[in-house]
MIFIMI-950688 format. One record per residue (C-alpha): residue number from 0; residue in one letter; x, y, z. Coordinates in steps of 0.02 Angstrom, whole numbers, m for minus. Each point is the difference from the previous one (the first is absolute). Example, Ala and Ser with C-alpha at 12.3 -4.5 7.8 and 13.67 -1.06 7.14 Angstrom:
2
<kefi><resi>0</resi><resn>A</resn><X>615</X><Y>m225</Y><Z>390</Z></kefi>
<kefi><resi>1</resi><resn>S</resn><X>69</X><Y>172</Y><Z>m33</Z></kefi>
***
This chain:
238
<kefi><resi>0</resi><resn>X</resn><X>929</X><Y>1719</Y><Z>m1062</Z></kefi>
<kefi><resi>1</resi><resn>X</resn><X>m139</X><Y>m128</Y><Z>m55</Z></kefi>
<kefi><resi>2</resi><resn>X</resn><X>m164</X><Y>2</Y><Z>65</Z></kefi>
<kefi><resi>3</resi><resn>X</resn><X>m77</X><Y>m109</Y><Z>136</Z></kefi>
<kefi><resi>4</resi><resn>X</resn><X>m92</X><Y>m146</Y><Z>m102</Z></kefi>
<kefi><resi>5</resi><resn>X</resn><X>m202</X><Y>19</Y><Z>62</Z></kefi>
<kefi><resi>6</resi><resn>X</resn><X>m16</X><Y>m139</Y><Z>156</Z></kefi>
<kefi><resi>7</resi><resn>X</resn><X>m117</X><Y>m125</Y><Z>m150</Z></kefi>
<kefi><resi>8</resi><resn>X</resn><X>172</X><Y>1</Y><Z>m112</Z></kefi>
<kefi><resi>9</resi><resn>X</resn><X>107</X><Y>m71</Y><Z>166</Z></kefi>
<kefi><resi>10</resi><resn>X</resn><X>17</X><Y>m189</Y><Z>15</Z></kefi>
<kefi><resi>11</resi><resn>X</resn><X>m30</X><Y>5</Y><Z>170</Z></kefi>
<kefi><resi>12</resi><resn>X</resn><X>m163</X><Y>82</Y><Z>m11</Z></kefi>
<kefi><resi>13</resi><resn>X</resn><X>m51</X><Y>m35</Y><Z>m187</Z></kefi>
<kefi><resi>14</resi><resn>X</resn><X>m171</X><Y>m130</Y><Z>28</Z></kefi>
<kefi><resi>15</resi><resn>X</resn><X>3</X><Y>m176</Y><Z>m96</Z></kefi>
<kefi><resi>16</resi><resn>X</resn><X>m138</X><Y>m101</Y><Z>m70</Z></kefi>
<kefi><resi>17</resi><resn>X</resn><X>m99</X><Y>m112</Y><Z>119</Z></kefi>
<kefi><resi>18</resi><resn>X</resn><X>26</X><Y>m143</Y><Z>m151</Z></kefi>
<kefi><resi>19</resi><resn>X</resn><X>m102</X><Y>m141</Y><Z>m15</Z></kefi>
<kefi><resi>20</resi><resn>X</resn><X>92</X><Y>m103</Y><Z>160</Z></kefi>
<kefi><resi>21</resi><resn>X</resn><X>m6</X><Y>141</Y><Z>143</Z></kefi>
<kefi><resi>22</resi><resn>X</resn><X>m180</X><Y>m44</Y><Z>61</Z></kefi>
<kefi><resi>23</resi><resn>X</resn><X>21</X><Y>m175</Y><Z>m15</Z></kefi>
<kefi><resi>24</resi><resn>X</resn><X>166</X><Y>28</Y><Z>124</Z></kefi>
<kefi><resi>25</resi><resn>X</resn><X>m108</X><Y>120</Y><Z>111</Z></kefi>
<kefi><resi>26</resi><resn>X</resn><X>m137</X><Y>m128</Y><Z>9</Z></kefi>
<kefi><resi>27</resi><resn>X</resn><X>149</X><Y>m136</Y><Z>53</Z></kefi>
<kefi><resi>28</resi><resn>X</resn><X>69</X><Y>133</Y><Z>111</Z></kefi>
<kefi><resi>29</resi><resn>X</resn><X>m170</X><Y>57</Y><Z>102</Z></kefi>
<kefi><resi>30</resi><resn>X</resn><X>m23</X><Y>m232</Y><Z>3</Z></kefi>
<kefi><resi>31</resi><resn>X</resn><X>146</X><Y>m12</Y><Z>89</Z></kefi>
<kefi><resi>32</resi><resn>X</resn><X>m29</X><Y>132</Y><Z>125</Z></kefi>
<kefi><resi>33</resi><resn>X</resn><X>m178</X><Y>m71</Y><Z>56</Z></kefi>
<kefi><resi>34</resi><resn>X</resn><X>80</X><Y>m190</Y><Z>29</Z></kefi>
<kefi><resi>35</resi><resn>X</resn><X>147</X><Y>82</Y><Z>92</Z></kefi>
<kefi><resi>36</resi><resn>X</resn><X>m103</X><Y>115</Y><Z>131</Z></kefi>
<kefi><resi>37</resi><resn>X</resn><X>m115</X><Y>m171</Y><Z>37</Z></kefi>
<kefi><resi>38</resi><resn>X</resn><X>165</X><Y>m102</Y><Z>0</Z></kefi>
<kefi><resi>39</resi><resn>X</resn><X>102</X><Y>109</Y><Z>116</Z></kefi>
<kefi><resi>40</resi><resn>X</resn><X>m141</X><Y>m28</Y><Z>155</Z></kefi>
<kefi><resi>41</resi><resn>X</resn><X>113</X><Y>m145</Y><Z>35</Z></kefi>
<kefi><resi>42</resi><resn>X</resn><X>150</X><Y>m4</Y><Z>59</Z></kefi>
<kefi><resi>43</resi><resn>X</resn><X>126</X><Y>m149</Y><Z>m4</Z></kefi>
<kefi><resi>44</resi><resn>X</resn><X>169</X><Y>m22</Y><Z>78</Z></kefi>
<kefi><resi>45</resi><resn>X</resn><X>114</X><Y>m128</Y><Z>m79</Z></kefi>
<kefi><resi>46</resi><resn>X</resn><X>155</X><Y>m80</Y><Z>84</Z></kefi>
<kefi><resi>47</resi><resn>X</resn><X>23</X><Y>m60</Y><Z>163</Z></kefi>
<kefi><resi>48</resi><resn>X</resn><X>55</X><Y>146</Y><Z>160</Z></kefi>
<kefi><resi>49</resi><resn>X</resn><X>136</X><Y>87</Y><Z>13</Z></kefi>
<kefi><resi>50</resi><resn>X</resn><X>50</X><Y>148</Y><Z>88</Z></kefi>
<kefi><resi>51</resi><resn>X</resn><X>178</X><Y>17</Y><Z>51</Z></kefi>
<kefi><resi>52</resi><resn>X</resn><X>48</X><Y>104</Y><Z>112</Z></kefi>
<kefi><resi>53</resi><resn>X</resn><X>m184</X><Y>37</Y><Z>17</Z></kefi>
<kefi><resi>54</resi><resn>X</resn><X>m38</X><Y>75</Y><Z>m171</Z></kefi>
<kefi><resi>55</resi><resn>X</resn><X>m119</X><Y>m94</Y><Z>m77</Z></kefi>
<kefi><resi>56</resi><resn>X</resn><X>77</X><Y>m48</Y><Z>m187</Z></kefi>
<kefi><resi>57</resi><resn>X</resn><X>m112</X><Y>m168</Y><Z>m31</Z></kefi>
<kefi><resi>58</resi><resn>X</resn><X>m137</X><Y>m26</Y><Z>m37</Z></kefi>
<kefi><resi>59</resi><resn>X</resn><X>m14</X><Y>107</Y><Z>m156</Z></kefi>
<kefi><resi>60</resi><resn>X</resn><X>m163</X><Y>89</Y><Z>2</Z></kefi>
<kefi><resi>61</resi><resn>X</resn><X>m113</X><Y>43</Y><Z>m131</Z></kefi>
<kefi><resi>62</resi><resn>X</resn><X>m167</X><Y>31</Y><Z>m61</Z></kefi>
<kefi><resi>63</resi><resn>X</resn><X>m99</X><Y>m103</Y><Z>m126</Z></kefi>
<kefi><resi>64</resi><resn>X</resn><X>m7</X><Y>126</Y><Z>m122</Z></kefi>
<kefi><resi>65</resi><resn>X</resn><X>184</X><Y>m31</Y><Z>m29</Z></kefi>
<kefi><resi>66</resi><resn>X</resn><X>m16</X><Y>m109</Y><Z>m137</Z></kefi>
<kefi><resi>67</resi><resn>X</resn><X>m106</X><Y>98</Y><Z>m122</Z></kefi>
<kefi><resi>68</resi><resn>X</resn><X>24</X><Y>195</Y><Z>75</Z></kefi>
<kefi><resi>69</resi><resn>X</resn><X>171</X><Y>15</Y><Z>m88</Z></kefi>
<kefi><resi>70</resi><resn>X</resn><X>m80</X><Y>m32</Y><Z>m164</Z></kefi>
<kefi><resi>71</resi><resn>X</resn><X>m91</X><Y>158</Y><Z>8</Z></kefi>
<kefi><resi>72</resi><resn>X</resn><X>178</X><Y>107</Y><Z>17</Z></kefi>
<kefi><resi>73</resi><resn>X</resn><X>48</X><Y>m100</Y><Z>m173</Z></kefi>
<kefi><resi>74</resi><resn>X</resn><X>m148</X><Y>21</Y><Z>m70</Z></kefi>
<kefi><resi>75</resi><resn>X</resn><X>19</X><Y>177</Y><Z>57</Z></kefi>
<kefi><resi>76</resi><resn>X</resn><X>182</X><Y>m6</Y><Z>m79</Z></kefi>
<kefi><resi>77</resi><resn>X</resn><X>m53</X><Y>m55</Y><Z>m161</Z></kefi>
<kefi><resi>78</resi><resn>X</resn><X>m156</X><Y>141</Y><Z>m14</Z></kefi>
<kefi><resi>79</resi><resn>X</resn><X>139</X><Y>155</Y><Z>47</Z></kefi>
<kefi><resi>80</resi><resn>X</resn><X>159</X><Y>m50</Y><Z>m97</Z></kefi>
<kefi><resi>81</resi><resn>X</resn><X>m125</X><Y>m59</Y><Z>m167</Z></kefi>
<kefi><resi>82</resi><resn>X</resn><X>m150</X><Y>130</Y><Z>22</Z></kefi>
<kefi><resi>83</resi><resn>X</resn><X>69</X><Y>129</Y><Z>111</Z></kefi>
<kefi><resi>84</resi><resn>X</resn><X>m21</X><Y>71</Y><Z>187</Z></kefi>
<kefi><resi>85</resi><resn>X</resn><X>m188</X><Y>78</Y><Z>m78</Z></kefi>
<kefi><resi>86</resi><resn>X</resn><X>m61</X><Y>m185</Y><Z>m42</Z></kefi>
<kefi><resi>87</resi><resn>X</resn><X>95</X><Y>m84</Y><Z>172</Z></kefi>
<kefi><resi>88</resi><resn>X</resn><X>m98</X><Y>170</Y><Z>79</Z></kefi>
<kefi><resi>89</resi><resn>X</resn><X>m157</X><Y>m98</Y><Z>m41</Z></kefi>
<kefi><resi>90</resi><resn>X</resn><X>15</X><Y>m159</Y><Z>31</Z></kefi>
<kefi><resi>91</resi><resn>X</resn><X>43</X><Y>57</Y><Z>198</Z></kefi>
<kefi><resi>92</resi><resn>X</resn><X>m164</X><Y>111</Y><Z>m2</Z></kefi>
<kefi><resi>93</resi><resn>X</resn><X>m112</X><Y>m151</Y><Z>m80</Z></kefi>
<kefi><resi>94</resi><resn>X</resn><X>80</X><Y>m130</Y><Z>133</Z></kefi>
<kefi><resi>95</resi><resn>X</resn><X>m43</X><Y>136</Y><Z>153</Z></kefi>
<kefi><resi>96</resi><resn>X</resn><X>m171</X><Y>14</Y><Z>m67</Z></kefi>
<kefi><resi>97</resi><resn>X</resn><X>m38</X><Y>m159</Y><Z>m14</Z></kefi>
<kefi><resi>98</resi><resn>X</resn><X>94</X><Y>m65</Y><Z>172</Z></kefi>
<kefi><resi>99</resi><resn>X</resn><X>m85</X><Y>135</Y><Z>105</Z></kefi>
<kefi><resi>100</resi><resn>X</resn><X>m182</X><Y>m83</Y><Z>m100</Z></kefi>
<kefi><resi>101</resi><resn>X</resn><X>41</X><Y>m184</Y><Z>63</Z></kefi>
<kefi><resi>102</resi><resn>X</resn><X>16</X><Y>56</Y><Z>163</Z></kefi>
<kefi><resi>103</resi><resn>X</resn><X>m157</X><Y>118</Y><Z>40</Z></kefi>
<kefi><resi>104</resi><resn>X</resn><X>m86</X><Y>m194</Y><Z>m115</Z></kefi>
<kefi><resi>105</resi><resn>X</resn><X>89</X><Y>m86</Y><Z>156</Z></kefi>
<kefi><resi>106</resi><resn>X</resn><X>m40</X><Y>100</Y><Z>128</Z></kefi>
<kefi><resi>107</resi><resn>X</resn><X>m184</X><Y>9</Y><Z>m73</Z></kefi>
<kefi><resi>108</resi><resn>X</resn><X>m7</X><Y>m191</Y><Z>13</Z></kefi>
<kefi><resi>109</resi><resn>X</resn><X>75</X><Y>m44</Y><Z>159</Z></kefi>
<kefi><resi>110</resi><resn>X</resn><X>m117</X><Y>116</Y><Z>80</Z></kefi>
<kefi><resi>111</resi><resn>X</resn><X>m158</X><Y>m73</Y><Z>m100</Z></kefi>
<kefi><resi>112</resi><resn>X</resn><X>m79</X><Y>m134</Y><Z>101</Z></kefi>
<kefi><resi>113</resi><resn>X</resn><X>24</X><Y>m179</Y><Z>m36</Z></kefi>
<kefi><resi>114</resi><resn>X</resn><X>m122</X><Y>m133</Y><Z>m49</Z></kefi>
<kefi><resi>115</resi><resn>X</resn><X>m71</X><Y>m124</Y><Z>112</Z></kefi>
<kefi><resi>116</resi><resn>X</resn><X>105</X><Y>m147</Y><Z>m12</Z></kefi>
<kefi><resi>117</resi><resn>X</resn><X>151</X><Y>98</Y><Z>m70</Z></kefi>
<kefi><resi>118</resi><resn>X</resn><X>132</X><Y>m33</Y><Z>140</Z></kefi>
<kefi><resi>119</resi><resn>X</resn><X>167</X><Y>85</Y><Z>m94</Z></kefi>
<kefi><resi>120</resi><resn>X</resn><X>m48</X><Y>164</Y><Z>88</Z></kefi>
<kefi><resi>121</resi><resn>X</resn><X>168</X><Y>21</Y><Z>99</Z></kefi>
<kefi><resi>122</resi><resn>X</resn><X>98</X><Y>m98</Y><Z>m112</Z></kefi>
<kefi><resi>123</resi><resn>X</resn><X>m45</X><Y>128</Y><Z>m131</Z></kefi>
<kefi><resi>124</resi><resn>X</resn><X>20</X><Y>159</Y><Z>114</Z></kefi>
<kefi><resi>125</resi><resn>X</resn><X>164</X><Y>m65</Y><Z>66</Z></kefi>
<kefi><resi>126</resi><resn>X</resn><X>83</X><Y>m8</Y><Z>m163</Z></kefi>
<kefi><resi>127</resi><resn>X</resn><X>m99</X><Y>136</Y><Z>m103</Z></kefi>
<kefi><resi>128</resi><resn>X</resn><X>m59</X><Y>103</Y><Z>146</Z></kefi>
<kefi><resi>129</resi><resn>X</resn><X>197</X><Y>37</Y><Z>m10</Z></kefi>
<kefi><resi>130</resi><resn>X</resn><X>0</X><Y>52</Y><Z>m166</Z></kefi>
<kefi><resi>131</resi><resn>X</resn><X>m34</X><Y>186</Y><Z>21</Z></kefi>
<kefi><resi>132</resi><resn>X</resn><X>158</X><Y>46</Y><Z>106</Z></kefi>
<kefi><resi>133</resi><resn>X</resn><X>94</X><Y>m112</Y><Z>m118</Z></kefi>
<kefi><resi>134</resi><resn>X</resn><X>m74</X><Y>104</Y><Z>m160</Z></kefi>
<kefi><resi>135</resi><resn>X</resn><X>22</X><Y>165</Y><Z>102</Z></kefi>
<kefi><resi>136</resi><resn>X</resn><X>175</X><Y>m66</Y><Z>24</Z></kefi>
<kefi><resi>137</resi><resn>X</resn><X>29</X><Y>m48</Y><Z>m182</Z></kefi>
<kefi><resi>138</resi><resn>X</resn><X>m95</X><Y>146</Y><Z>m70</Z></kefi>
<kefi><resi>139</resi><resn>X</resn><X>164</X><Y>130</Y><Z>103</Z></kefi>
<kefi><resi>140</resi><resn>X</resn><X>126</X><Y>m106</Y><Z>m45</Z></kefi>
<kefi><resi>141</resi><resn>X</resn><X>m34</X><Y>m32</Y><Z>m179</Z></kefi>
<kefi><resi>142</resi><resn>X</resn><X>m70</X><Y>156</Y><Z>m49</Z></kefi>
<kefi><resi>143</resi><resn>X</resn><X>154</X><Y>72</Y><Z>62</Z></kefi>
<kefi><resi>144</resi><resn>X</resn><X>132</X><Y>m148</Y><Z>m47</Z></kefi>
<kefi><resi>145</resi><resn>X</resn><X>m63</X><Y>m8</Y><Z>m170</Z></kefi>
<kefi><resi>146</resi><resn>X</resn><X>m15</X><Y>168</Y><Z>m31</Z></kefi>
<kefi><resi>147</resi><resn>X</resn><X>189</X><Y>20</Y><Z>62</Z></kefi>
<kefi><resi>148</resi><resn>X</resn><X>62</X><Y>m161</Y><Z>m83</Z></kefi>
<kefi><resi>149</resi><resn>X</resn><X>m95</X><Y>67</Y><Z>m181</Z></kefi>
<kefi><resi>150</resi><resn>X</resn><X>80</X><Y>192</Y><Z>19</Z></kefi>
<kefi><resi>151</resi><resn>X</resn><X>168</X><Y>m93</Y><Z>47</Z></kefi>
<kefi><resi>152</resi><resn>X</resn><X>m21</X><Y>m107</Y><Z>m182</Z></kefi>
<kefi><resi>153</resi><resn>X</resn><X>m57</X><Y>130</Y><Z>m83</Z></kefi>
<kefi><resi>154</resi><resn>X</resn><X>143</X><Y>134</Y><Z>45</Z></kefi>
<kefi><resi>155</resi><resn>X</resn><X>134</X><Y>m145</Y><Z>m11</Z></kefi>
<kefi><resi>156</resi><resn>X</resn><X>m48</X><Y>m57</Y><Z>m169</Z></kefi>
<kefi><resi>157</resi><resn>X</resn><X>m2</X><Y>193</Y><Z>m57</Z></kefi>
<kefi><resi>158</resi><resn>X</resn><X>194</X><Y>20</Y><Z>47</Z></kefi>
<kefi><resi>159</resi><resn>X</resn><X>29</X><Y>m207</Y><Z>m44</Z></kefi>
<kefi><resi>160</resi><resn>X</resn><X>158</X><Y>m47</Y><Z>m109</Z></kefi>
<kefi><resi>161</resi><resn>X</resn><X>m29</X><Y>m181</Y><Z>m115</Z></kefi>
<kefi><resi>162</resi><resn>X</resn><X>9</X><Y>m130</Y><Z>95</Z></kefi>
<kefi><resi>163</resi><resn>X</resn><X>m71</X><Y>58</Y><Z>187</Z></kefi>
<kefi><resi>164</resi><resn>X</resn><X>m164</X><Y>m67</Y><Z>m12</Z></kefi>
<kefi><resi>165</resi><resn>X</resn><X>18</X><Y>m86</Y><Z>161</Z></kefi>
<kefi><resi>166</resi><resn>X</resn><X>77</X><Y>149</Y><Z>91</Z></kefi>
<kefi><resi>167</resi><resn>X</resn><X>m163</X><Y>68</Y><Z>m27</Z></kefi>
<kefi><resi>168</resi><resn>X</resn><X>m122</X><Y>m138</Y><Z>52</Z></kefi>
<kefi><resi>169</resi><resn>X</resn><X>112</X><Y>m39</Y><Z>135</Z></kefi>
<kefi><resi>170</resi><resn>X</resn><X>25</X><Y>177</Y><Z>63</Z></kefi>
<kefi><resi>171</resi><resn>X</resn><X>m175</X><Y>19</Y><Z>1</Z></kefi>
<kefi><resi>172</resi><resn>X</resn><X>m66</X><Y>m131</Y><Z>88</Z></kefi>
<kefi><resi>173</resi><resn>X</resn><X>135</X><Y>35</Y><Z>146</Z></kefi>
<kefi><resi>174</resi><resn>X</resn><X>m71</X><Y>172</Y><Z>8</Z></kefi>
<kefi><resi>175</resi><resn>X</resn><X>m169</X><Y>m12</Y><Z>m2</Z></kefi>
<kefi><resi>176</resi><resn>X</resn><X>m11</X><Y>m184</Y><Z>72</Z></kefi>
<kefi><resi>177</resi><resn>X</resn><X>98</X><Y>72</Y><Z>151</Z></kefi>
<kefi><resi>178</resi><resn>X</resn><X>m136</X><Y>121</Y><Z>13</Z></kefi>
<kefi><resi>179</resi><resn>X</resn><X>m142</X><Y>m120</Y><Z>m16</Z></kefi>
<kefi><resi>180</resi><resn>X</resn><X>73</X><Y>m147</Y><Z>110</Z></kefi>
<kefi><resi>181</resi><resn>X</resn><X>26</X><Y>150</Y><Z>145</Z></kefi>
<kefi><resi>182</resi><resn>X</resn><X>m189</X><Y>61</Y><Z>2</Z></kefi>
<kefi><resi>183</resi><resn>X</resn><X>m89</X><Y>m157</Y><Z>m50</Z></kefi>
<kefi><resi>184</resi><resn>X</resn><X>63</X><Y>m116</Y><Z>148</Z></kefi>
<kefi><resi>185</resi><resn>X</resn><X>8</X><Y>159</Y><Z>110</Z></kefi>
<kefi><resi>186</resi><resn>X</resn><X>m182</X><Y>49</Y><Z>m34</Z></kefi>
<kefi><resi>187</resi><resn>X</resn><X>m71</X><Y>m206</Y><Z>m18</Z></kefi>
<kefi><resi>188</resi><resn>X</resn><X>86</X><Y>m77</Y><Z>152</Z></kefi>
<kefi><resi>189</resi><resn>X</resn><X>55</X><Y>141</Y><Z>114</Z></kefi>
<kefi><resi>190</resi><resn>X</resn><X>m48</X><Y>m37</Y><Z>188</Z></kefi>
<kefi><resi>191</resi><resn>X</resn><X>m79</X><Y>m179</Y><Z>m72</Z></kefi>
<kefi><resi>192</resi><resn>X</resn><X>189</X><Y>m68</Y><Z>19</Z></kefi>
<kefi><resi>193</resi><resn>X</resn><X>141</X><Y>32</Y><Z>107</Z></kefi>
<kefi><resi>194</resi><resn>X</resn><X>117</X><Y>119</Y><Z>m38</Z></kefi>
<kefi><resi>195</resi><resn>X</resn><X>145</X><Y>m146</Y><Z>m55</Z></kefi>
<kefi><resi>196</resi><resn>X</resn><X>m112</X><Y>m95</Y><Z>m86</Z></kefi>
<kefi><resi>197</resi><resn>X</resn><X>m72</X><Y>167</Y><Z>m106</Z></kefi>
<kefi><resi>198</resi><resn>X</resn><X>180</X><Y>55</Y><Z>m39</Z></kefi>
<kefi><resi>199</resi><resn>X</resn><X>35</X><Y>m174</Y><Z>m52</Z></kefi>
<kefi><resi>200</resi><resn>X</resn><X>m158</X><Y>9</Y><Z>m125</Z></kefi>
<kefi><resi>201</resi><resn>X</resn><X>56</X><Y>170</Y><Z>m74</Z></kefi>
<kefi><resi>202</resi><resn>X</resn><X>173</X><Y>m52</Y><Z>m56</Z></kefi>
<kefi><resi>203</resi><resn>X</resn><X>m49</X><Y>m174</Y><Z>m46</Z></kefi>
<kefi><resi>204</resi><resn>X</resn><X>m100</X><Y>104</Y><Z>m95</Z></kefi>
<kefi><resi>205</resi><resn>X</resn><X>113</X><Y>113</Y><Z>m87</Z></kefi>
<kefi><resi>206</resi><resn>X</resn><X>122</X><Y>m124</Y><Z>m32</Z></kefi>
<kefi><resi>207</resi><resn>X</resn><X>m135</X><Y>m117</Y><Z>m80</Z></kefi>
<kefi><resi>208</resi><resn>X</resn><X>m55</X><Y>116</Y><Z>m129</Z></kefi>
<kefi><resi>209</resi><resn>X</resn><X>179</X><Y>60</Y><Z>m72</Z></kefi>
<kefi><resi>210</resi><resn>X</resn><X>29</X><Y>m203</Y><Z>16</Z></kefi>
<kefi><resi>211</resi><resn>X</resn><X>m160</X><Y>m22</Y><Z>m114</Z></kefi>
<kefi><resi>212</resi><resn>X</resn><X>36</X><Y>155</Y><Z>m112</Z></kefi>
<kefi><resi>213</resi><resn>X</resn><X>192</X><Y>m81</Y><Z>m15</Z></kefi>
<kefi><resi>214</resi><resn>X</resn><X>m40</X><Y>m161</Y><Z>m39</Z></kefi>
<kefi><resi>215</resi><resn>X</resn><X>m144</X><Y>52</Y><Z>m137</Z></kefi>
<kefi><resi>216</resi><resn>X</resn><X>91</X><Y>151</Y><Z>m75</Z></kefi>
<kefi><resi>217</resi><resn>X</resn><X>46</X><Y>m126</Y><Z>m162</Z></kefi>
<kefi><resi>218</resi><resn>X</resn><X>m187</X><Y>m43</Y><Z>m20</Z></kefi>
<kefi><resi>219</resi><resn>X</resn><X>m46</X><Y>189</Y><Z>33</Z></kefi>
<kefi><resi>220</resi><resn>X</resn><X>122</X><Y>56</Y><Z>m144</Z></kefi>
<kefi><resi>221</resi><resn>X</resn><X>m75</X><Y>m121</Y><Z>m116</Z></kefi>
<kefi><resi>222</resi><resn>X</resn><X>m178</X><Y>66</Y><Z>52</Z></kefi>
<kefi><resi>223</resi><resn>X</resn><X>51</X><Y>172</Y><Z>m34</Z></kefi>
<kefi><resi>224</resi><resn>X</resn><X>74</X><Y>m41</Y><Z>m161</Z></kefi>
<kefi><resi>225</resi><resn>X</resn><X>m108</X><Y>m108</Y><Z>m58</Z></kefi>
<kefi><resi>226</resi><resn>X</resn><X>m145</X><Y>142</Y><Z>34</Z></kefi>
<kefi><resi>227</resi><resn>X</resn><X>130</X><Y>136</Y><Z>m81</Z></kefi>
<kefi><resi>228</resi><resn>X</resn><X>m24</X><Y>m111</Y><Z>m159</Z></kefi>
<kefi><resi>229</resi><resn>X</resn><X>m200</X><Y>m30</Y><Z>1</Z></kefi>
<kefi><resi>230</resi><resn>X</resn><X>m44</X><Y>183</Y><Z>29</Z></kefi>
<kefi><resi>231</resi><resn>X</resn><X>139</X><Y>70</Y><Z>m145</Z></kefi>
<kefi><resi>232</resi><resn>X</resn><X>m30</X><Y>m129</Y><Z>m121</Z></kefi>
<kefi><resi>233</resi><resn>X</resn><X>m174</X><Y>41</Y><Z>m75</Z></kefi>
<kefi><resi>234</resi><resn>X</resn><X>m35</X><Y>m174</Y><Z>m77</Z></kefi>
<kefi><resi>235</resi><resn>X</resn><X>2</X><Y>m57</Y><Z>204</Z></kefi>
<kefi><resi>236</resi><resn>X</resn><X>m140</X><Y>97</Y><Z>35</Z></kefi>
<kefi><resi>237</resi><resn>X</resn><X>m140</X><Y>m20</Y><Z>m109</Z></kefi>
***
């Protein structure tokens, strides 16, 4: 019977080079976050009202941080399936440093008092006096969303066969986006919107980012081959 290779020998487990591109992708990654938790204090509803039979189905509800949040799970994509779940690891822990640092800057600010003549005060407390509970919110769901949607990568692209590159990235994102899209919306908006209205948000939500992943999965497989190439040809990165 042949021995059990040691845990560094197994693919799963064996650790890979940062490479030249990985902070540059963290640094992308953490950018995204920040604009996201200050975009998502808004929310919008697009499309007129409708609620047959009660059941409120229009308008679609989401937050601001819609647009760009997404980016961070491809981003997140790209640093797993290239770099491994040790380098997507970090990225996470760097973004939930520095999210939980722009808020205690917020909170320091809103609570500083203003100048004479400086009339923004409640403008700037109603949209960044939010902030914390919306980085509280973010900082459960992502930690635990990306940390779900890297392991689910990671383990997928272990086992993969050619050819099921998006399996992987899609798989993942359901996973872990299910997770995030639960506990962010949950934890940001709970008792600040009606029950309809917050179940409304949450699959909106869900739906948005696999929509998002979906539609970008053939510029995500470029990405991830085109950083595949940089990092293993050695005349790339000098």
């Amino acid at each position: 019977m042949s021995a059990v290779p040691p845990a560094a020998s197994r693919p799963e487990e064996a650790p890979r080079p940062a490479g030249r591109h990985a902070d540059l992708l963290v640094a992308a990654f953490c950018g995204f976050l920040l604009v996201a938790n200050v975009a998502a204090t808004k929310l919008i509803a697009v499309g007129p009202s409708w609620a047959p039979g009660g059941v409120p189905l229009l308008p679609l509800v989401f937050d601001g941080g819609a647009a760009v949040f997404p980016l961070t799970y491809i981003l997140g994509d790209v640093l797993a399936e290239v770099y491994g779940f040790r380098q997507a690891r970090r990225a996470i822990v760097a973004g939930f440093v520095l999210s939980a640092a722009a808020a205690a800057a917020f909170a320091l600010v809103d609570a500083a008092p203003p100048a004479e003549g400086w009339e923004m005060t409640a403008a700037w407390h109603a949209v960044l006096g939010f902030v914390p509970r919306i980085v509280a919110a973010s900082l459960a769901g992502y930690i635990v969303g990306q940390l779900l949607n890297a392991r689910v990568l990671v383990a997928l692209r272990d086992r993969a066969r050619p050819g099921s590159l998006w399996f992987r990235l899609l798989g993942s994102t359901a996973a872990g986006g299910a997770a995030d899209t639960v506990l962010f919306c949950s934890i940001a908006f709970g008792g600040v919107v009606g029950a309809a209205t917050l179940t409304n948000y949450i699959v909106v939500g869900y739906v948005y980012k696999l929509a998002v992943e979906a539609v970008l999965l053939p510029a995500t497989t470029l990405v991830i081959r085109a950083v595949r190439r940089a990092e293993a040809d050695p005349a790339k990165r000098t």
